[in-house]
MMTF fields as JSON, N, C-alpha, C and O atoms, coordinates in Angstrom:
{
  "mmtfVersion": "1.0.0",
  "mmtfProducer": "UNKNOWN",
  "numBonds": 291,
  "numAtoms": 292,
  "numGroups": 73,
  "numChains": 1,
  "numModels": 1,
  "chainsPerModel": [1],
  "groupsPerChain": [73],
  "chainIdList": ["A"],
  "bondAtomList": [4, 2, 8, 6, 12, 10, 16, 14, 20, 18, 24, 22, 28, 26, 32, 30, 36, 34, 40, 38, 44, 42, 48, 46, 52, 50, 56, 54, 60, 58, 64, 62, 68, 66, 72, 70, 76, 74, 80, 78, 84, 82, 88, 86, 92, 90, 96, 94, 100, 98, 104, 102, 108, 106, 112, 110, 116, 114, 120, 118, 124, 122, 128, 126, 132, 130, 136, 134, 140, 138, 144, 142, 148, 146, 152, 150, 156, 154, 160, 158, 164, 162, 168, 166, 172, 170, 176, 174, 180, 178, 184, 182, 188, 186, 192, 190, 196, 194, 200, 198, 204, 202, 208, 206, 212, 210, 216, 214, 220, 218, 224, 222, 228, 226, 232, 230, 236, 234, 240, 238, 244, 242, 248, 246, 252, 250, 256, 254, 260, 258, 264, 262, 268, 266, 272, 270, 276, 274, 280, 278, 284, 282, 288, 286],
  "bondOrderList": [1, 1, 1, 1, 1, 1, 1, 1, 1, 1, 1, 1, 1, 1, 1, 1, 1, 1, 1, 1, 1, 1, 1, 1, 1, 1, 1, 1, 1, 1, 1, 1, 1, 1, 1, 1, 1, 1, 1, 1, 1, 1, 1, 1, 1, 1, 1, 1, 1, 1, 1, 1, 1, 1, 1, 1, 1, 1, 1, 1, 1, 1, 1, 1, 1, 1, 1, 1, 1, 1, 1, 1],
  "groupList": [{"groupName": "UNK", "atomNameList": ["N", "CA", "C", "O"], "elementList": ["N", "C", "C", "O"], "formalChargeList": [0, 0, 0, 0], "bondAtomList": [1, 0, 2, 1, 3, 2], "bondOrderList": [1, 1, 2], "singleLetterCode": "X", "chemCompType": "L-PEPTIDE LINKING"}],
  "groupTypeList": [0, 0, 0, 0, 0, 0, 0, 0, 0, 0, 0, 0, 0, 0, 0, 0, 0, 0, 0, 0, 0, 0, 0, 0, 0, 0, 0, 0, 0, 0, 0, 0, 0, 0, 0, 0, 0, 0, 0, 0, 0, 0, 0, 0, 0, 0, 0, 0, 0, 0, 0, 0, 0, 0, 0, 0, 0, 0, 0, 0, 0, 0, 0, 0, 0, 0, 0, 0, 0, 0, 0, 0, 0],
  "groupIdList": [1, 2, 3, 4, 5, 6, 7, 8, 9, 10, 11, 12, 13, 14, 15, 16, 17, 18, 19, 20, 21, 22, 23, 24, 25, 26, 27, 28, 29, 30, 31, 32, 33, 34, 35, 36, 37, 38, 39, 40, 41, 42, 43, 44, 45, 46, 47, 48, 49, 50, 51, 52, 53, 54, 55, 56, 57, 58, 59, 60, 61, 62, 63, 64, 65, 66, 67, 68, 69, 70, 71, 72, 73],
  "secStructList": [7, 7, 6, 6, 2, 2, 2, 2, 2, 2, 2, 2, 2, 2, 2, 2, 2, 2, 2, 2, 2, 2, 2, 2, 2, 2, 2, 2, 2, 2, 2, 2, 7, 1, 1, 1, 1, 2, 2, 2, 2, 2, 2, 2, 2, 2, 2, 2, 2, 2, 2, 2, 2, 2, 2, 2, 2, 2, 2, 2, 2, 2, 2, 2, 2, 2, 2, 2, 2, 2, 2, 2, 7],
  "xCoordList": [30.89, 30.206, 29.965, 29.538, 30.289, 30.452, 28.632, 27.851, 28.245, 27.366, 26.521, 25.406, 27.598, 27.135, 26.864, 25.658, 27.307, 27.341, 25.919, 25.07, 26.079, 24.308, 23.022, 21.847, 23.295, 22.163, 21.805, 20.662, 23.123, 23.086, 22.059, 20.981, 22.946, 22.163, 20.701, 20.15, 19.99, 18.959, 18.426, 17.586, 18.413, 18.045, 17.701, 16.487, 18.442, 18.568, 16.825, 15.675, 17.455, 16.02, 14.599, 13.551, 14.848, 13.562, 12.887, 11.678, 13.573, 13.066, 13.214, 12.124, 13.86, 13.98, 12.086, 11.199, 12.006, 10.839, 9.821, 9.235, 9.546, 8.933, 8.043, 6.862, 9.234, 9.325, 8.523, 7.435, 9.206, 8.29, 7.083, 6.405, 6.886, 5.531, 4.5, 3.503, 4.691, 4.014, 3.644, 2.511, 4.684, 4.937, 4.457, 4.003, 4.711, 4.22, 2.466, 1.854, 1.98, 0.687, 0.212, -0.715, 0.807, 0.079, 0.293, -0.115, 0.901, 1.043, 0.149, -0.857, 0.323, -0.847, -2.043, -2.628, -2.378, -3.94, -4.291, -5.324, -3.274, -3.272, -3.351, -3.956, -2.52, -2.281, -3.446, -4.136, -3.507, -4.71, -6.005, -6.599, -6.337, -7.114, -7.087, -6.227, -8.451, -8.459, -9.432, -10.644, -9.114, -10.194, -9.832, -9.269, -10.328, -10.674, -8.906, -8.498, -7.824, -6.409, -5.795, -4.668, -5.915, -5.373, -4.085, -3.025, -4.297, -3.544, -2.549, -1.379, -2.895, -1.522, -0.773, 0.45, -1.172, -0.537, 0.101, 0.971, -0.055, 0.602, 1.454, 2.556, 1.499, 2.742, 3.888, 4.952, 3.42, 4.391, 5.16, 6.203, 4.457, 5.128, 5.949, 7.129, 5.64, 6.011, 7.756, 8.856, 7.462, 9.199, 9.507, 10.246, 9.537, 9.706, 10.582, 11.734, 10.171, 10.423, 11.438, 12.5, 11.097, 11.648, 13.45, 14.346, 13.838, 14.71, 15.27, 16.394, 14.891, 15.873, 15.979, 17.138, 15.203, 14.951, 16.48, 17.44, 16.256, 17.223, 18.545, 19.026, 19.428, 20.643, 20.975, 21.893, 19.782, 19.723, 19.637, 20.745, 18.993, 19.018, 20.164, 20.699, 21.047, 22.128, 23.325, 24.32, 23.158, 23.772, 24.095, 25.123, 22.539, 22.561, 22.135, 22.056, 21.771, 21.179, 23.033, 23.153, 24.114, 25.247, 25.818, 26.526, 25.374, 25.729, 24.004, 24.514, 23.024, 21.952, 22.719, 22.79, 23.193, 23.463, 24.596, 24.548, 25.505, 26.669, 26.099, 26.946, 24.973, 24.507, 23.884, 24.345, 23.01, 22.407, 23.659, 23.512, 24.342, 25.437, 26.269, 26.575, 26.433, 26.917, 25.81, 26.225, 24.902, 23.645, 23.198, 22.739, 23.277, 23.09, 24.208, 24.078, 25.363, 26.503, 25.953, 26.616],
  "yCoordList": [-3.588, -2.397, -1.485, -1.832, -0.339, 0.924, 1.322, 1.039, 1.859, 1.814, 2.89, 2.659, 4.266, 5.159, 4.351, 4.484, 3.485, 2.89, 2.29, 2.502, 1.356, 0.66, 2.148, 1.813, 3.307, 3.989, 4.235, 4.146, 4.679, 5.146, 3.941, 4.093, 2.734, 1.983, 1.696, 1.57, 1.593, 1.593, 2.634, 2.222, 3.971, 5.31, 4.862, 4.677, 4.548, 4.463, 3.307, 3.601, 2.114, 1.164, 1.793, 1.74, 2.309, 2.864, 3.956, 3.82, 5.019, 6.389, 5.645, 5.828, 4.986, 4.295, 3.444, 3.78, 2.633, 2.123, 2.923, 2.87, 3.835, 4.802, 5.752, 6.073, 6.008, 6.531, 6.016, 6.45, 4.981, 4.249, 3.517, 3.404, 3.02, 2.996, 3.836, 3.513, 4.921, 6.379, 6.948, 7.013, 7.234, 7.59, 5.888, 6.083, 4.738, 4.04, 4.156, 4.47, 4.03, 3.737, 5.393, 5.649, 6.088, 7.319, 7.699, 8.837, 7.025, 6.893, 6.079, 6.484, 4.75, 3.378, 3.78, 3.612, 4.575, 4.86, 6.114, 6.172, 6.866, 8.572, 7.712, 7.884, 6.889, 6.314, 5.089, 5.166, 4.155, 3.203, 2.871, 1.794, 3.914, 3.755, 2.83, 1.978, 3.182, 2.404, 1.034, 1.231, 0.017, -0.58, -2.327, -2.305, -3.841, -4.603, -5.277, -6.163, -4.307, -5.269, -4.313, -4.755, -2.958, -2.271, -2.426, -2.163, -2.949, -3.475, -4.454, -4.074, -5.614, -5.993, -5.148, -5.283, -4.505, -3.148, -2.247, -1.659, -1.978, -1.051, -2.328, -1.817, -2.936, -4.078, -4.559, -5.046, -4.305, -4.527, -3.705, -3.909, -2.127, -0.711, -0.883, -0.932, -1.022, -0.633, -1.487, -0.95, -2.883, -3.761, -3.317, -4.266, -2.763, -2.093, -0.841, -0.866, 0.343, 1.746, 1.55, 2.165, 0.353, 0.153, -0.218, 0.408, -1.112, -1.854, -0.826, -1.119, 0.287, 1.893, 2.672, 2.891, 3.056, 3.89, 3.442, 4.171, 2.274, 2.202, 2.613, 3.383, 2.021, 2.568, 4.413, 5.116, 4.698, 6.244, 6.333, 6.799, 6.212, 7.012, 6.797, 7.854, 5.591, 5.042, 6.293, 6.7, 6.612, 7.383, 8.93, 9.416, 9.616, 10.67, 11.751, 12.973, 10.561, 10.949, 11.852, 13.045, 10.995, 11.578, 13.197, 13.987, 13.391, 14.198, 15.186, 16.285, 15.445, 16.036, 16.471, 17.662, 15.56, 15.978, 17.112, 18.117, 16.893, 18.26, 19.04, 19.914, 19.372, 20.373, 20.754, 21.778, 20.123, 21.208, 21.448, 22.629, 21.234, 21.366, 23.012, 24.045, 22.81, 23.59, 25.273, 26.391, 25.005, 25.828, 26.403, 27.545, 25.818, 26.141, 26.871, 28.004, 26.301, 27.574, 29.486, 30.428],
  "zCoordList": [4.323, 3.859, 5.062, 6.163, 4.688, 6.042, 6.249, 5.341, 7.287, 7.847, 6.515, 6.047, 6.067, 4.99, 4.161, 3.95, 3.476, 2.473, 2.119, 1.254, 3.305, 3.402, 3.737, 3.884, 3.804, 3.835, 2.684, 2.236, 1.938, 0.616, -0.312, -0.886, -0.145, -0.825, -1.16, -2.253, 0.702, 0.951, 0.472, -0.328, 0.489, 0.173, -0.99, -1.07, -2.167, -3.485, -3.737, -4.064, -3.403, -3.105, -2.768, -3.412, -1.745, -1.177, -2.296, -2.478, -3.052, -3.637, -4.918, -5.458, -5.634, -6.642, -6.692, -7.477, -5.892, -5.356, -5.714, -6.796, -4.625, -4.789, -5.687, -5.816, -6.214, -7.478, -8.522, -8.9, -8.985, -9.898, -10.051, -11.072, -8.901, -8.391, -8.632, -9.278, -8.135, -8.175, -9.941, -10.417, -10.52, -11.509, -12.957, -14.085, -12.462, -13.176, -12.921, -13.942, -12.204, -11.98, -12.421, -13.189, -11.954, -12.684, -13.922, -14.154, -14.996, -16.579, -16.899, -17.481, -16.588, -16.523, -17.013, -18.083, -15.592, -15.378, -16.743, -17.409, -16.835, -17.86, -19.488, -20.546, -19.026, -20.9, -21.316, -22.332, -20.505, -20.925, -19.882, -19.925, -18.978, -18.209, -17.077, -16.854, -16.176, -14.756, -15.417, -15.331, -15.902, -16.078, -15.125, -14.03, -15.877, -15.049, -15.054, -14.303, -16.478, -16.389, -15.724, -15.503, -15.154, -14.56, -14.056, -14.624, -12.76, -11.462, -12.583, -12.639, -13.428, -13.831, -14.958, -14.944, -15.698, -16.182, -15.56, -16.204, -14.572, -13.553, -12.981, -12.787, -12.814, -12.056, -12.924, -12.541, -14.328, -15.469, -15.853, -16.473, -15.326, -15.767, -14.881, -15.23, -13.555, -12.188, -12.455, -12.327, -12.833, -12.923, -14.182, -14.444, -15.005, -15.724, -15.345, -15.779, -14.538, -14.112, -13.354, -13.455, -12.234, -11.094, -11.779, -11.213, -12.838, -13.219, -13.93, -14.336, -14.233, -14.855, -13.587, -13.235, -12.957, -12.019, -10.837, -10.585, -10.41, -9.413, -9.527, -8.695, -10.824, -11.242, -11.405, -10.985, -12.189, -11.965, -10.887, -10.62, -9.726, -8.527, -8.128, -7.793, -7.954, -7.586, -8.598, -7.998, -9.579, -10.406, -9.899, -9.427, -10.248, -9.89, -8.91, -9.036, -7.438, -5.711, -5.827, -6.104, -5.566, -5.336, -6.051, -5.426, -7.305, -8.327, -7.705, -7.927, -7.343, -6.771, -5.25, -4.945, -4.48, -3.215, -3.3, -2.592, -4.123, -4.359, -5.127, -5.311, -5.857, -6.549, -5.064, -4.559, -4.414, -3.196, -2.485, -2.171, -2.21, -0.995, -1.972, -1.378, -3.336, -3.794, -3.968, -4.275, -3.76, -4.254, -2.773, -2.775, -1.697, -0.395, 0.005, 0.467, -0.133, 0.619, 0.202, 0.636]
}
């Protein structure tokens, strides 16, 4: 695997990650509150988000990077 290859990947992991994390816990908390099951509700969303999220980013980071590259010239 070429050195691009493994960034890409990682990139994908990391904002994929990210992402859903962020966005799970801030639905969690919006849809059934901060209360005492919280934290494992948000950990269920979170492998949940995380297990769609990655393939999309893996999908459409590449198809985003030529829309800016195309939108910047």
């Amino acid at each position: 695997m070429t050195k691009e290859k493994k960034q890409q990947l990682l990139f994908a992991v990391l904002m994929s990650m990210f992402m859903a994390f962020c966005m799970s816990g801030i639905l969690t908390a919006f849809n059934t509150g901060i209360d005492g099951g919280f934290v494992g509700r948000w950990a269920k969303a979170f492998v949940a988000a995380w297990i769609c999220a990655f393939p999309l980013v893996m999908i459409f980071a590449p198809l985003a990077r030529k829309l800016v590259g195309t939108l910047i010239k």
